[in-house]
C-alpha positions in Angstrom: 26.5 -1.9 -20.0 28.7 0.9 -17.9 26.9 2.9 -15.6 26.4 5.9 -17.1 24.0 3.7 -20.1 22.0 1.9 -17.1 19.6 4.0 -15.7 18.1 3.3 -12.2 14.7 4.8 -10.5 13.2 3.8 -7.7 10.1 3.2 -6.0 8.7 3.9 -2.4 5.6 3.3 -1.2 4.6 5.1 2.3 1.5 5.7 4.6 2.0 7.6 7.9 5.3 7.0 8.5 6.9 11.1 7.7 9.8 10.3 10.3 10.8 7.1 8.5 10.2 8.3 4.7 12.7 11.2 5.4 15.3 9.1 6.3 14.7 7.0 2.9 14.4 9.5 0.6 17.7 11.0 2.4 19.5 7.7 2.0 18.5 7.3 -1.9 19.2 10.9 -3.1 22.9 10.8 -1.3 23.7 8.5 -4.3 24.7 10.3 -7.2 22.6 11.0 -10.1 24.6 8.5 -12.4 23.4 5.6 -9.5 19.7 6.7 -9.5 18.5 8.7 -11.8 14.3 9.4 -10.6 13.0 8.7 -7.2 9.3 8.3 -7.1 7.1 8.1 -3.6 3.6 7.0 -4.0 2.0 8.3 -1.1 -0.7 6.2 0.2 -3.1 9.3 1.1 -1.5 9.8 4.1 -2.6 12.2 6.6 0.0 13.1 8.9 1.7 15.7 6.2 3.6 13.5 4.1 2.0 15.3 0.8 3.2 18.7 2.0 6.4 18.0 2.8 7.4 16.2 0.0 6.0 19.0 -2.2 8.7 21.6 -0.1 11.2 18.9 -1.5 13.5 20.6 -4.3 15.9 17.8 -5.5 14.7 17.6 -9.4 15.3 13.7 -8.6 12.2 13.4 -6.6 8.6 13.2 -7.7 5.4 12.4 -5.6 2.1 10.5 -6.6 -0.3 11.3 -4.2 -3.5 8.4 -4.2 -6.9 9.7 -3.5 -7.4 6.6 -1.2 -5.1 4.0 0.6 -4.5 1.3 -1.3 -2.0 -0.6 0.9 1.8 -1.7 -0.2 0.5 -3.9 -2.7 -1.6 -1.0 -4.6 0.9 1.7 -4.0 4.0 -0.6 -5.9 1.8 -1.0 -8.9 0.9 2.1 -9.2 4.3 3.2 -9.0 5.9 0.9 -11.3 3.6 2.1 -14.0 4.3 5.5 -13.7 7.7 5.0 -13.8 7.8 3.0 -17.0 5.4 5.2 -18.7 6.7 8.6 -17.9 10.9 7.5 -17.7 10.7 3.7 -18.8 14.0 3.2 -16.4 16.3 -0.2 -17.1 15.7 -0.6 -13.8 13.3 -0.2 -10.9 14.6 -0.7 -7.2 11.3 -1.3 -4.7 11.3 -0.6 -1.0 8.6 0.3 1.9 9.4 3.8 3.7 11.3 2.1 6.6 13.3 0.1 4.1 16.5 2.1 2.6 19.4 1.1 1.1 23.4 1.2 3.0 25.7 4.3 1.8 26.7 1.9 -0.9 24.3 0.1 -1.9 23.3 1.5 -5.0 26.8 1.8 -6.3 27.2 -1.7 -5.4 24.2 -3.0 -7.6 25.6 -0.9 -10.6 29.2 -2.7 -9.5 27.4 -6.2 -9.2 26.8 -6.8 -12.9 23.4 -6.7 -12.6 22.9 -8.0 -16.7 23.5 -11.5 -15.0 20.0 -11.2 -13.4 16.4 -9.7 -14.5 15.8 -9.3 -10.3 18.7 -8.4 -7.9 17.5 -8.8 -4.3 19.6 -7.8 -1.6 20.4 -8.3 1.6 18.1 -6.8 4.1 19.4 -6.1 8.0 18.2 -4.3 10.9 19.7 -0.8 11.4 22.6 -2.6 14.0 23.5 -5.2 11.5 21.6 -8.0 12.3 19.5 -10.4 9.5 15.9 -9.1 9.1 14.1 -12.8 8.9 11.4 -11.8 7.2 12.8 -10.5 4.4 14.8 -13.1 4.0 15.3 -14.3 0.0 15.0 -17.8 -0.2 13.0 -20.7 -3.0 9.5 -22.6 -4.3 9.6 -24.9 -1.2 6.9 -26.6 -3.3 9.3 -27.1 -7.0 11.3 -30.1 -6.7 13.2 -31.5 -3.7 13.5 -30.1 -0.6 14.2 -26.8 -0.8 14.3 -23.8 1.9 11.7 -21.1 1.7 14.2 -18.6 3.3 17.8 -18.7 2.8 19.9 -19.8 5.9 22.4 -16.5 7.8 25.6 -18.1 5.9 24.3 -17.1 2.6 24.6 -13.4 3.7 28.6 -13.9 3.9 28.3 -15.7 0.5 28.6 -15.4 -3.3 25.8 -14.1 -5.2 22.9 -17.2 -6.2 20.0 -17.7 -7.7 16.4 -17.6 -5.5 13.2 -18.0 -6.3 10.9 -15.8 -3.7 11.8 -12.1 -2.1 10.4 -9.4 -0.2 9.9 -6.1 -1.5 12.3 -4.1 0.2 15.7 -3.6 -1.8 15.0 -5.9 -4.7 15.4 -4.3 -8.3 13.9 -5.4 -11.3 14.6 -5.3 -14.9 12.5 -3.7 -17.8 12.9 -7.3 -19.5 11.3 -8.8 -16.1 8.4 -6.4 -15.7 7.6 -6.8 -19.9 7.5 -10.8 -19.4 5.2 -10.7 -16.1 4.0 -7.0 -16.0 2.7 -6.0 -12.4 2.2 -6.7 -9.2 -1.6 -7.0 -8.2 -2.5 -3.8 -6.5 -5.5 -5.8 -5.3 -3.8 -8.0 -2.9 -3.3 -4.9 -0.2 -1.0 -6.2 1.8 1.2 -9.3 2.5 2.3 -12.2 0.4 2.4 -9.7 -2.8 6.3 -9.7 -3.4 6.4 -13.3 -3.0 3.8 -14.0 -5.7 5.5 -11.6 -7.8 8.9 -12.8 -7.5 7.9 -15.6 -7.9 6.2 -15.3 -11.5 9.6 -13.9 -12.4 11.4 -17.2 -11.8 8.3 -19.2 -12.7 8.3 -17.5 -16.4 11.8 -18.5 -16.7 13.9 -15.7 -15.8 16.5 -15.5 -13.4 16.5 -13.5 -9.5 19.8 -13.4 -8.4 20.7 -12.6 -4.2 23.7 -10.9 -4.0 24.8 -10.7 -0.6 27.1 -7.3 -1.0 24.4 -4.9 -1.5 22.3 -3.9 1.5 19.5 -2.3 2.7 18.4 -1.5 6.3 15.1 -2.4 7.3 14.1 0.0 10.4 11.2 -1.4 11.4 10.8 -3.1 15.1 10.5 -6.5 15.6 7.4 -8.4 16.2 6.4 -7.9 19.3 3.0 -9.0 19.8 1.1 -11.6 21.2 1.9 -15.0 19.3 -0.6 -15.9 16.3 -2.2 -12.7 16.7 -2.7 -9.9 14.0 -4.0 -6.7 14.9 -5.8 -4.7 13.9 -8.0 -8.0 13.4 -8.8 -6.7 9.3 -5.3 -8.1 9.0 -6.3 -11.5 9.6 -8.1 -11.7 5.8 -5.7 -10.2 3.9 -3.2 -12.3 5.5 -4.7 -15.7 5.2 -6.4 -14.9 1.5 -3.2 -13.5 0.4 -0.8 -17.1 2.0 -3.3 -19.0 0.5 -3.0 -17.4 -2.8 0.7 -17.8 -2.8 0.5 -21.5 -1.8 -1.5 -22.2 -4.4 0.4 -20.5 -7.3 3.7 -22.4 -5.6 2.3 -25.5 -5.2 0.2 -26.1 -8.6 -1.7 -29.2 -8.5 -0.6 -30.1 -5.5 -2.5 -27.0 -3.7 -5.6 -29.4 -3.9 -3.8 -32.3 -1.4 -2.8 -29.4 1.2 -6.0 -26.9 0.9 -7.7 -29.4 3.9 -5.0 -29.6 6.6 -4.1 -25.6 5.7 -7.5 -24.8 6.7 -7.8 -26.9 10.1 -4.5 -25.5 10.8 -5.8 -22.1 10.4 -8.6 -22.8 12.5 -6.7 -23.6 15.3 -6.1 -20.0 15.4 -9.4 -19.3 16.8 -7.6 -19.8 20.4 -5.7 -16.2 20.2 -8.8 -14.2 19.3 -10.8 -14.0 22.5 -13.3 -11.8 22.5 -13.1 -11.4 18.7 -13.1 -15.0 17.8 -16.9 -14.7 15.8 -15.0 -11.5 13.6 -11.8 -14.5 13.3 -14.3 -16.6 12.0 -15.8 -14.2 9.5 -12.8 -12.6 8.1 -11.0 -16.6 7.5 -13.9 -17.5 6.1 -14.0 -14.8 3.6 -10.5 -15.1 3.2 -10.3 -18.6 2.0 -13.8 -18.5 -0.1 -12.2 -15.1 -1.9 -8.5 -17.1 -2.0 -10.4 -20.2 -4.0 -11.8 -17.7 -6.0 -8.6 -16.2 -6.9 -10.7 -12.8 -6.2 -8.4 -9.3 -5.0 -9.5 -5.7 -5.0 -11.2 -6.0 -2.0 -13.1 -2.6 -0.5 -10.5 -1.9 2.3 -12.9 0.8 3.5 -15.8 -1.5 3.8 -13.4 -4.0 5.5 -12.4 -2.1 7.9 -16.1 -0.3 8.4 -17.4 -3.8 9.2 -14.6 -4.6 11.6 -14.4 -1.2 13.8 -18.5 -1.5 13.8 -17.7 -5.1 15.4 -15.4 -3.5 17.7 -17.9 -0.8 18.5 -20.8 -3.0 19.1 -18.5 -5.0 21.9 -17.8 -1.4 23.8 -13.4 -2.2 22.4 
């Protein structure tokens, strides 16, 4: 299929971040209309003017789904994937955050990369100066035969293109055919862990997710920075551990069962970086893992986050 018969929209999924969005949607509409064809943003009801500036946006290319209510990455790429199969039905979708935006090439590159091989193309993600962003790092089930690595090792990203099992949702495209076989991702996750699992119920319903090395996106985000073991705000801690749990046990099958005990008193070892907020730890791993067993999502973020500032209100943080 030549270029000018695949058609190509993409996906971008902001909150709060103006400065960083206008750099993405720069970087995607400098490709030419026969290398993406509809750019949709899904703004995450964002209140630091993102809705008005994107409506002073003229490029017929762009389009803007504004959400009454923020429903984190995870609700904000479903949401835009329907859209965009129900109002253009593209061949192909390309997925990124709004600090995530592809090289000058990049999209020319995909279209050059035989993408037909493949029903996901993940590429390789860097820091603005060039360096390997490790956490988006494509890699395999480490739980589906033999001993293989979760995230790829840096000489892959001077390789050929190959086949992986897991990647992160910044400048990974996927076919029609993929999203017919698996559908969605599960806007009820929120945040982390939900391009794993959906990547990986790509591979895990047979089809193939080829890294190709040659097409790359920046990811301009900082480094972590913060205290080791961590997460704050402290909300993140359950959407964290209930999502990783999730993903652990739709990698692992039947095995899950044999690991769910020393995952847990791992996790509760935790307990040691959350001083002053370690009965809130408690509460929010708790819930995390009960909901995780329960394979329950769609959690009220505004309720979650209610009952942790309250916390932090009560304490005089």
């Amino acid at each position: 299929m030549s270029t000018s018969q695949r058609t190509l929209a993409a996906v971008v999924v902001t909150f709060n971040r103006l400065d960083k969005l206008k750099d993405t949607v720069a970087a995607l509409l400098a490709s030419p209309p026969e290398h993406l064809h509809h750019l949709l943003v899904v703004d995450n009801a964002s209140t630091d003017g993102t809705a008005a500036w994107l409506a002073g946006q003229s490029d017929p290319r762009l389009e803007a789904l504004e959400l009454p209510t923020n429903t984190g990455g995870a609700g904000g790429f479903e949401a835009g994937m329907r859209k965009l199969v129900q109002d253009h039905d593209p061949d192909w979708i390309a997925v990124m955050d709004d600090d995530g935006r592809p090289a000058p090439d990049a999209l020319g590159m995909f279209h050059a990369s035989r993408p037909e091989d493949w029903d996901a193309v993940v590429s390789a993600v860097r820091y603005p100066d060039g360096r390997i962003c490790p956490f988006n790092r494509p890699g395999m089930n480490p739980f589906g035969g033999g001993r293989k690595p979760l995230h790829l090792g840096p000489e892959t990203y001077d390789g050929p293109p190959r086949a992986v099992e897991v990647a992160s949702f910044v400048g990974v495209f996927v076919s029609r055919r993929a999203i017919r076989t698996v559908g969605y991702p599960d806007g009820g996750l929120f945040v982390y862990g939900d391009d794993h699992m959906y990547t990986l119920r790509i591979t895990q319903a047979g089809l193939r997710m080829g890294f190709v090395p040659q097409i790359r996106f920046d990811h301009d985000c900082a480094t972590f920075a913060g205290l080791e073991g961590r997460l704050q705000p402290i909300w993140k801690v359950y959407y964290y551990h209930r999502n990783l749990m999730l993903f652990y046990r739709q990698a692992a099958g039947p095995k899950f069962w044999f690991l769910l005990g020393p995952i847990v008193a791992k996790w509760a070892l935790k307990t040691r970086f959350y001083r002053g907020q370690r009965r809130m730890f408690a509460r929010l791993m708790a819930r995390a893992v009960r909901d995780a067993l329960r394979r329950r999502t769609g959690t009220d973020h505004a309720a979650l986050l209610a009952k942790t500032q309250a916390s932090d209100l009560k304490k005089g943080r």
